[in-house]
N, C-alpha and C positions, 0 to 999 in steps of 0.2 A: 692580893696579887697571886698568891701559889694558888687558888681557889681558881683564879682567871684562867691561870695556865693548864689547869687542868681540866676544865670546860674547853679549851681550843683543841687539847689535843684529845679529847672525846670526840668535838665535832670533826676534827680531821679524820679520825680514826673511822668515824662513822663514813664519813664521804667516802675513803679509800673503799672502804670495803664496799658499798654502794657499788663503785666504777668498777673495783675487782669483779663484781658480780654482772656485772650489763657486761665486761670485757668476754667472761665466762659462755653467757648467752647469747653474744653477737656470733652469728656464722656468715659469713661473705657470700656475697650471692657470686653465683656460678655459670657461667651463660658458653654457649657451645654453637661455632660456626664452623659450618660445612661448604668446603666450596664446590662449582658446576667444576664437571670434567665430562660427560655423558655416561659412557658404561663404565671410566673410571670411577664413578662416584659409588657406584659398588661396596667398594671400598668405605665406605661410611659405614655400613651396615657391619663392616667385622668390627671398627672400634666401639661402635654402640653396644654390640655383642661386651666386649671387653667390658664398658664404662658399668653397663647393668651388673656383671657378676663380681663387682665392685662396691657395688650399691652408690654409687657416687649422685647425688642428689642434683639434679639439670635445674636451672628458676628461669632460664629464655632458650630458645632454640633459632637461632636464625639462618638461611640458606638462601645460596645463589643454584639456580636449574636443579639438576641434581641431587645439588644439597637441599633442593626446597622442597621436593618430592622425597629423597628420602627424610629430610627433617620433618617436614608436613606430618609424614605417617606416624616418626615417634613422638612429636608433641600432641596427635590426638590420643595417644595411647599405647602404640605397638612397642614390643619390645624387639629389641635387639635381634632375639634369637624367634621373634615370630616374624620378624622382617627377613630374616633366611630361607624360613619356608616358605615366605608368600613369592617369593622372588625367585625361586627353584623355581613353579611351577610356571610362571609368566610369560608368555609366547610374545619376544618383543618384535618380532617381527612383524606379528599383528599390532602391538603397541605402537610401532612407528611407521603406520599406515592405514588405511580408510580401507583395508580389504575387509569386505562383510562376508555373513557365511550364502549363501543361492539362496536360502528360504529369506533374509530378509528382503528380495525383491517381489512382486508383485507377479506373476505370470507372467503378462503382456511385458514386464519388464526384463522378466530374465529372457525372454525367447531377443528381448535388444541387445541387452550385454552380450550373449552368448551367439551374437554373427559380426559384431563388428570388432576389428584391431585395433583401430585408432577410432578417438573422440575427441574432437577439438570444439573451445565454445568460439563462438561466432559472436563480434559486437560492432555494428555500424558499418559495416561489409569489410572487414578486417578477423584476422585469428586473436584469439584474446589468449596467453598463456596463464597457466593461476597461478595465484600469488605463492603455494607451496605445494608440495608432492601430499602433505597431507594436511585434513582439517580437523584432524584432533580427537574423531569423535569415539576408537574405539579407547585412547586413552581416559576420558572424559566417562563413560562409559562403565568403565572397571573401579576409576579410583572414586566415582560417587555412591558405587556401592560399597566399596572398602571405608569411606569415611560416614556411611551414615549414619552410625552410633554418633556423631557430632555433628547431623546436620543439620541442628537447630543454633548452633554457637556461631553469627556472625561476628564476634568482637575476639581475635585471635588470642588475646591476651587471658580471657577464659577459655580456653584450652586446659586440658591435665598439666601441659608445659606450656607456660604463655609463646607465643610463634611467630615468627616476621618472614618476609621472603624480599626480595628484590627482582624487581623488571624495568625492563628498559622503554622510556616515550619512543616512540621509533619517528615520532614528528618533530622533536624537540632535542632529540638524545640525552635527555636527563634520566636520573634513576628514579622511580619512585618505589615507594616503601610499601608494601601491601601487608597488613597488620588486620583489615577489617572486610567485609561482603562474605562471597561466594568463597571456602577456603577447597574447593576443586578446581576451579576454575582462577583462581591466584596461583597457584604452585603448579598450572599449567602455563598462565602465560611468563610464569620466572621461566621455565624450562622450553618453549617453544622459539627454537632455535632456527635461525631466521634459515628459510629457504625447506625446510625440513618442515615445519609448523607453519600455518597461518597465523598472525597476528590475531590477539586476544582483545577484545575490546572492554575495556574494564571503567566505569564513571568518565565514560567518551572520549577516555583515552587509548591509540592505538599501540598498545605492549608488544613485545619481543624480551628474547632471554634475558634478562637479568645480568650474565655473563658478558654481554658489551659494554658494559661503563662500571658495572662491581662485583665482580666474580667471589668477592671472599668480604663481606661485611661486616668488620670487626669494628671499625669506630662505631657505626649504626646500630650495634651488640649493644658496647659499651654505655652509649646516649643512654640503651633502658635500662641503666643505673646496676650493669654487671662488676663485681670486685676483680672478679677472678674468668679468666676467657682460655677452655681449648678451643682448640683450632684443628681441624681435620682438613689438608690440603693435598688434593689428588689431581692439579692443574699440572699440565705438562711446564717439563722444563725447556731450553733452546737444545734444541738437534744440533750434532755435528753434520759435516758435510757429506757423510756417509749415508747417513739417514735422509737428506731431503734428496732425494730420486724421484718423485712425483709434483706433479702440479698443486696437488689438496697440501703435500708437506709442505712447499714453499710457503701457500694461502694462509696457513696454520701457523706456522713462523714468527709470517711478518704477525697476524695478529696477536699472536701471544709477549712481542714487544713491552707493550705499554704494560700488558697483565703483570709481567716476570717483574719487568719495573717496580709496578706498585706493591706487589708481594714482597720486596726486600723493605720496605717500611712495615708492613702489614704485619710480620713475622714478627717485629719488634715488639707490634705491641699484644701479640699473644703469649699469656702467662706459660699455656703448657700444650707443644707445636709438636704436631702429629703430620708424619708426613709417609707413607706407603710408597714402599719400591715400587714402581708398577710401568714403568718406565718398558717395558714390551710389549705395552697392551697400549689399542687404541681407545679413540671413545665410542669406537662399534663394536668392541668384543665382549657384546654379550654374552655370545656361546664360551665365553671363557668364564662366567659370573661366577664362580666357585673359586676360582685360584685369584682373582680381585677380592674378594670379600677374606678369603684368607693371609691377604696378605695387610688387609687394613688389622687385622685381629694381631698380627706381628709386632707391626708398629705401634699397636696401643698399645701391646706388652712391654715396649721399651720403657715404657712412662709409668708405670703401675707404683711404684715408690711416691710418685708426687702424687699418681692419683692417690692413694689411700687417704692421703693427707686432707683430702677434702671432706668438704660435710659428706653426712651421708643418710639414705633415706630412713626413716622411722619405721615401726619398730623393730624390723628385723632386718633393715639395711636392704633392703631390693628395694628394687624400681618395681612398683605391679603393672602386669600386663593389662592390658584391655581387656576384655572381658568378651569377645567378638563373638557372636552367635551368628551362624549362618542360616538367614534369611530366605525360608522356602515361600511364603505368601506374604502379600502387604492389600490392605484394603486403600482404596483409594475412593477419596472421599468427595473434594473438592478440586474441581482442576481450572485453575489461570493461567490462559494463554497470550502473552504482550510481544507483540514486536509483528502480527501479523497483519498484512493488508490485501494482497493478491491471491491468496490461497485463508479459505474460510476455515471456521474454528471446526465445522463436518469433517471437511478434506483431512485438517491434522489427525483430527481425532479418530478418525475411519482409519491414517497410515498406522495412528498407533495401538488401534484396535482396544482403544478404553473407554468408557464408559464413566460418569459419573458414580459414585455409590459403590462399586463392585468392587469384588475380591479376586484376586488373580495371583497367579503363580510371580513370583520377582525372574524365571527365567521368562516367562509370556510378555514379562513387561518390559525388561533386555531388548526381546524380539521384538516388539511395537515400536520402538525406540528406532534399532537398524531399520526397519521399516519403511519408516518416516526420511530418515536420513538416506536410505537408497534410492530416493526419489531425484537424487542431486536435485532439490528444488530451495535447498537450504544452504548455506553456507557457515550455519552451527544454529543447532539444539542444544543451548545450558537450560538446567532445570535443578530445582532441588524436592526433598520429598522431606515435610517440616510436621509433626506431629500435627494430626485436629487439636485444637483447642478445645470444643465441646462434646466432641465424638474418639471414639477407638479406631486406631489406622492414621494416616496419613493425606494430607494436600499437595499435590501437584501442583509446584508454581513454576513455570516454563516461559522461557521467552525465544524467539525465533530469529534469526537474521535471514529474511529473503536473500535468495540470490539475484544480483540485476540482470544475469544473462540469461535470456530465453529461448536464444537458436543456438543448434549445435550442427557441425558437419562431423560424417564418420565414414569410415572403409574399411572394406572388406575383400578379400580376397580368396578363394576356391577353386579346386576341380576335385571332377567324381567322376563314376563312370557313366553317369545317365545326362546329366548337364553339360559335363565338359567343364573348359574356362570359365568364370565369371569373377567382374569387378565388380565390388558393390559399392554404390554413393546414397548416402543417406543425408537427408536434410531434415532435421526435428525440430519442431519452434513450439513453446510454450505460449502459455497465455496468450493464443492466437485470437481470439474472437471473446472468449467468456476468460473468467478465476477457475483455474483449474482446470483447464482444457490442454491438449496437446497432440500435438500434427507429425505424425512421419511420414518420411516418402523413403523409401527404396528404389532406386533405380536400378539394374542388375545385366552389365554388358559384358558381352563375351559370344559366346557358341550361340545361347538359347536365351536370346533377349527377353526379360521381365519387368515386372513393379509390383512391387506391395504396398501400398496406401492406406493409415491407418488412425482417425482424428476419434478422441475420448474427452468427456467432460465426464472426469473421477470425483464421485463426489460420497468416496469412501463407504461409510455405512451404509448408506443411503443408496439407490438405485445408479447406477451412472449408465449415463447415452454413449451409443459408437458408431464408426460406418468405419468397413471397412471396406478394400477393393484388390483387386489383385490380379493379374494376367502373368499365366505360365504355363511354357512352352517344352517341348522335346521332339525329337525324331530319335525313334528307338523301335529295333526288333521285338513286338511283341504277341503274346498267344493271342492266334485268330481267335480263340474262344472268350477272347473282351470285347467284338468284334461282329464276329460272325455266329449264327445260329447254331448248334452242335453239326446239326444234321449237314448245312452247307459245308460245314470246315471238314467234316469226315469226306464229302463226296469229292473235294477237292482237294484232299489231299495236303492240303496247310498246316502246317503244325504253327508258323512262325508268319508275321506279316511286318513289313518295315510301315510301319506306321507315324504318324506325325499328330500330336496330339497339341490343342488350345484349349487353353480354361481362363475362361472369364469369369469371375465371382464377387459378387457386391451383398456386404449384409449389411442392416439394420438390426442395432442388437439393445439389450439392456444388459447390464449384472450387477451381483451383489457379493455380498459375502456373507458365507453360511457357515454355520458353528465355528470362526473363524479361520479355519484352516482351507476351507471350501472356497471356490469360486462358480457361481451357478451364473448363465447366461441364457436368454434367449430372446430369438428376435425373427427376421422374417431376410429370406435367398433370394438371389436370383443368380443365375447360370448361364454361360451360353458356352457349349461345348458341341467344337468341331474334331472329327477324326478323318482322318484320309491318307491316301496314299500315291505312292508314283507306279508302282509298280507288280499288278497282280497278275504273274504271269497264271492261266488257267483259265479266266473269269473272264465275263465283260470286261475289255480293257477300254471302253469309254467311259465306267464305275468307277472314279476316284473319288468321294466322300461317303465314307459310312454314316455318318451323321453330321450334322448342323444344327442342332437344339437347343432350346430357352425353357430353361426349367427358371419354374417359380415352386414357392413353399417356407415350409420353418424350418427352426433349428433352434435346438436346445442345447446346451453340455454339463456336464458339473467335472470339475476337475481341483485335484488336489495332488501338491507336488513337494515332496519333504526332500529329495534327494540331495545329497549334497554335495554333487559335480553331475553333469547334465551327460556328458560322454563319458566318464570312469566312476560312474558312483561307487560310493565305498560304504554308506548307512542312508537307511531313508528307507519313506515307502511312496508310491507313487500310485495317481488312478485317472485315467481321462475316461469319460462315456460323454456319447452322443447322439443324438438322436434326429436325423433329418426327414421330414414329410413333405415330400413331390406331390404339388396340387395342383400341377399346369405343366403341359409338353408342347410345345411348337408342332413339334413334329408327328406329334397324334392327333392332334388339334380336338375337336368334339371328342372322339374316341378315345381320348386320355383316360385310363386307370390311373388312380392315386394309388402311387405305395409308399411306402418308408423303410427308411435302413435303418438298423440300431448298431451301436457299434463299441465295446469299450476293451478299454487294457490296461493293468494292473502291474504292480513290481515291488520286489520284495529284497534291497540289498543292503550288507551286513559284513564287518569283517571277520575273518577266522585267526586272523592274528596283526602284528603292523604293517606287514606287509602284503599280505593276502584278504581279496575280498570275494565276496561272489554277490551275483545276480541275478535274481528269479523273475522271471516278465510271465504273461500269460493275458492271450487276448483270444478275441471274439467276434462275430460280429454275424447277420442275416437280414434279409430284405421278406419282407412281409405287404399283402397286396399282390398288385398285378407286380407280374416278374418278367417279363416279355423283354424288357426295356434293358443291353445287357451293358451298357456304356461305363454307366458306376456301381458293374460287381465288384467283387473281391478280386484283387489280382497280388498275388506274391511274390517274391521275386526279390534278388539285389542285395544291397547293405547302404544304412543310411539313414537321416532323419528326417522331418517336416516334410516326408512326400505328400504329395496334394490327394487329394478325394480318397478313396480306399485303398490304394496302393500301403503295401504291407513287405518289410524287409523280410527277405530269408535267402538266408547264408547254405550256398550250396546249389544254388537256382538262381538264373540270371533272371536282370530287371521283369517285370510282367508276364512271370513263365507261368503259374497256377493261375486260377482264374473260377470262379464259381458265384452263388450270390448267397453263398457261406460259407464261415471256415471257425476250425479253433486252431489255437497255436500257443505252443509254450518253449521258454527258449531257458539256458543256465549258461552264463559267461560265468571263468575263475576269473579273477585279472590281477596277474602278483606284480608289484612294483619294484620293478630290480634295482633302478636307478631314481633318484629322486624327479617325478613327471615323466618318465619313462616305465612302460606297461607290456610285458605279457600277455596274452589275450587267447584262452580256451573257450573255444565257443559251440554249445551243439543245438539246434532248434527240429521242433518235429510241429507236424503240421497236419489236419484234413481239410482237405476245401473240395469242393462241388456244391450242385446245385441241389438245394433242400434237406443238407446234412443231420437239421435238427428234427425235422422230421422223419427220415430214416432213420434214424438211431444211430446215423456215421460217426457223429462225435464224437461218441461213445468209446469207440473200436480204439484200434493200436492204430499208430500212425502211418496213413499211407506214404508221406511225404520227410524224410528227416536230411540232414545238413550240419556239417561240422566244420568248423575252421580253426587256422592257427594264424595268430596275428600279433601284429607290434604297434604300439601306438607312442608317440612323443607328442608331449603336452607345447607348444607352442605359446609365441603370442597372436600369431596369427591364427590360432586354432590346433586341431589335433591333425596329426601326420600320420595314418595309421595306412598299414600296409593288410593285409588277409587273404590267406592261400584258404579256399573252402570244397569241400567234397561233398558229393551226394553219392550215396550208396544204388541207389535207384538207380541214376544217370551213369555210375562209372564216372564221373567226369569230374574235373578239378574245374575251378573257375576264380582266377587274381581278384579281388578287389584294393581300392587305391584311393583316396582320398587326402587334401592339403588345404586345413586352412576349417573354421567351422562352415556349418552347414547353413545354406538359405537358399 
């Protein structure tokens, strides 16, 4: 019997100590929810800051908008205090908008953006409005290059922190759990807050934030099996009556009801409840991201007693950061494109200037990316970039959402001092006839009625077809010598003729793209230009038309355009050349000479500091052949853009004052930014033009011709409003320039 009793209490003895040991080595899992507030959630990043110099060991990370964006970042890796620096530098203004930079549009595209105000889509003869102010893509954009160290982990739960997020069915209004897929394109649709974001389409379900049905996920923590749950909550509390003075405060109010509701249960069941004064900020003060994130780092300080208490990470008690290496080149190896049907696998691949096989800069591949997306022909670009399997580098696997609307209406609005008034009505319809084709019209009413007519089948890499057309008009004092023969204008005595000018121009063109930055064009003119007048007191007064001509011939260009604002550049380089061959005159009939004009201009601008930039331009141009012909010399003159045929700005000289069938010309604007979209403008341009300057060595010389101005420009939305007092030394004489609205 004593023998018995002390066999039990061995085996007790034994057991205890068993349990005392598994008790030892059991540590509680730990799991950590972040709620949506928008730039409130800021504030997450200072208590992560805290949690890490803790070493406090995370084993889930779950998040509503916000919190699923910043929790996304630190369950792939980031730490706390690299979550500070990445989010200093982050321009959210571009993050919570589709603004691209000018080079990602196309030429023919930017010269669209860059005249109309307004764009509205057109569907079924109705205005269609879009479903959000933005589609996501420059968010989408940044964070799949920030995540690609983990962009082969679709199963979130392998993460460095296993990670969940919550979005909202916006068909159904239920929540669902996103744990698994695309983890860029998940912690975008928890975050894509309705009206602000387009809806995220995620396993054919239509998502919205997260924040409409569970702002703060703590039982859904819990479910994956967490002991122990902080809670970081940065949701607003209910406003006094002081506070709701706006329409958005009341809207915000009523919805935060049910939230505040569920948060007095929600709090219960978090172990250790962090909550940041922040209570003066909104969820758009981002420009205040520093006094938010400091003030989340407060509040985790309050808690730092319970936090030590927790496990903590091995061996030295920190969280290790990511290891993030910034990514100058990616080969790209294999590219899958799904979701297209309207626009061919060419047309993408030509917007995004890839190639199979190739090696490319990761900012080249950025750029091919805006590219594609500047085309508005898309309504989202997700893609991931997943290690080759049997090769070094990367696969492109990409899927596309066509957009369904094809036509768009636009207006525009202007005056100058060569035009006058004009309203401009644009009608642009896609996929009009072919995949990839696309139709404008310009109509242009006012003083000096026009059209520009413009249909393309883009077929990217590859050659694409065009025709364009266009008629444009003015009546304007200009030098007899565009005009009249020297020797006529001298005997009579003309300096100046009120002239009425028509241009009719129809191309047939092809182009391409060259060393990708280039755009090379060429194709086959035709012309018909009248000049005339009412009034030559001197002359035959039964001689009202100088001419009525039908030119036929080519035209080539190559053109490349880095600038980056089209009226106030501030870096870029820019280069247009041209090259047109006159091989048929009406009005010479047999006796026609062929000649040709060449013509290019170049620009070089740069800032000198944040607020000051400059700009270096420099052009050219000479007629070679018969020269007889004086309709489309060089004529200089005015201030202004897209003028037709050879007309050439220069400040200090009204519209069509020079006139030669040569000139060089170099021009240097300062333009300091006093006020944000509000501009300064020093401007000095010098000039030679006459006939056959390269030949006489005129070029050469010091400028016969020079022009200074001082001017103001405010950046509009209806274009630039700029004002220009300019003087010529030559003339003695001042001359206003005035301009409202962009240039067409």
């Amino acid at each position: 019997m004593k023998k018995l009793s002390i066999c039990i209490v061995f085996i007790l003895a034994v057991f205890s100590a068993e349990a005392q040991k598994r008790n030892q080595e059991y540590k509680p899992k730990v799991g950590l929810v972040l709620s949506g507030g928008g730039a409130k959630g800021l504030a997450h990043i200072g208590a992560l800051k805290v949690i890490d110099s803790l070493g406090v060991k995370i084993d889930y990370v779950a998040g509503t908008s916000m919190g699923a964006i910043i929790g996304g970042l630190y369950a792939a890796g980031y730490s706390g205090k690299q979550l500070d620096s990445l989010f200093q530098v982050i321009n959210f203004d571009k993050l919570l908008s589709d603004e691209l930079p000018r080079g990602a549009k196309t030429f023919s595209e930017r010269v669209k953006a860059e005249k109309y105000a307004i764009k509205l889509p057109f569907d079924h003869f109705s205005v269609k409005l879009p479903s959000a102010i933005s589609k996501g893509h420059n968010f989408y954009n940044l964070f799949s290059e920030l995540l690609l160290p983990v962009g082969e982990i679709d199963d979130f739960s392998k993460l460095p922190i296993p990670f969940f997020c919550v979005a909202t069915n916006i068909e159904n209004g239920k929540q669902v759990i996103l744990n698994k897929g695309n983890l860029v394109q998940s912690i975008m649709a928890s975050g894509a807050l309705p009206s602000l974001y387009q809806p995220v389409i995620i396993n054919d379900a239509v998502l919205v934030d997260g924040g409409v049905v569970n702002n703060y996920p703590v039982d859904e923590l819990r479910d994956f099996g967490m002991d122990i749950v902080i809670g970081v909550d940065v949701q607003d509390g209910l406003a006094d009556r002081e506070r709701l003075t706006t329409a958005p405060d009341v809207l915000f109010q009523i919805n935060n009801f049910r939230t505040i509701s569920d948060m007095r249960q929600k709090v219960m069941k978090t172990d250790i409840y962090i909550k940041p004064n922040i209570k003066e900020f909104s969820v758009i003060s981002f420009d205040e991201g520093q006094q938010i994130i400091g003030a989340g780092s407060a509040a985790a300080l309050t808690k730092v007693k319970v936090l030590k208490k927790l496990p903590r990470h091995k061996p030295n008690g920190v969280k290790l950061p990511l290891k993030y290496k910034h990514i100058d080149t990616i080969g790209i190896n294999n590219i899958l494109i799904k979701g297209n049907e309207d626009y061919t696998r060419a047309y993408i691949l030509g917007k995004l200037k890839l190639k199979s096989n190739e090696k490319i800069s990761y900012k080249d591949f950025n750029e091919g990316v805006d590219n594609l997306v500047a085309t508005d022909n898309f309504d989202a670009f997700e893609y991931q970039l997943k290690q080759s399997t049997d090769t070094i580098g990367y696969d492109l696997i990409a899927k596309v959402k066509e957009s369904p609307i094809d036509t768009y209406i636009k207006f525009g609005a202007h005056y100058d001092d060569l035009y006058k008034t004009g309203i401009l009505l644009n009608l642009t319809k896609k996929r009009m006839l072919f995949k990839n084709d696309e139709m404008s019209l310009d109509v242009i009413l006012g003083d000096n009625v026009r059209y520009d007519f413009e249909y393309l089948i883009d077929k990217g890499f590859y050659w694409s077809i065009g025709l364009k057309s266009r008629y444009n008009q003015f009546d304007k004092k200009v030098s007899a010598g565009l005009v009249l023969e020297e020797s006529i204008s001298r005997s009579s005595g003309l300096n100046k003729i009120d002239v009425k000018l028509r241009d009719f121009t129809n191309q047939f063109y092809v182009q391409t793209l060259f060393r990708r930055d280039f755009a090379f064009s060429m194709g086959a003119e035709h012309k018909h230009l009248e000049l005339d007048t009412e009034n030559l007191a001197g002359l035959d007064s039964n001689v009202y038309s100088f001419q009525s001509t039908n030119y036929l011939g080519l035209v080539g260009a190559l053109k490349m355009d880095q600038y980056d604002d089209f009226y106030f550049p501030s870096k870029g380089v820019y280069f247009d050349g041209q090259l047109n061959i006159y091989l048929y005159s009406s009005s010479e009939g047999s006796d026609f000479e062929n000649y040709s004009i060449a013509k290019a201009s170049m620009g070089y601008a740069s800032r000198i500091s944040n607020k000051l930039a400059f700009n270096y331009q420099a052009s050219g141009g000479f007629k070679f052949g018969d020269k007889s012909d004086r309709a489309l010399n060089f004529a200089l003159g005015g201030f202004g853009s897209n003028l037709i045929n050879n007309f050439v700005p220069f400040l200090g000289y009204d519209f069509v004052s020079l006139t030669g069938n040569s000139y060089v010309k170099s021009s240097l604007t300062l333009d300091y930014e006093i006020f944000k979209k509000q501009h300064v403008l020093v401007e000095g341009n010098w000039a030679n033009i006459e006939d056959d300057i390269f030949d006489s060595g005129e070029w050469l010389t010091l400028p016969d011709y020079t022009g200074y101005s001082l001017g103001y420009g405010v950046e509009t939305f209806i274009g630039p409003i700029q004002f220009k007092y300019s003087y010529s030394p030559e003339l003695g004489e001042s001359i206003w320039f005035f301009n409202v609205g962009f240039w067409f």
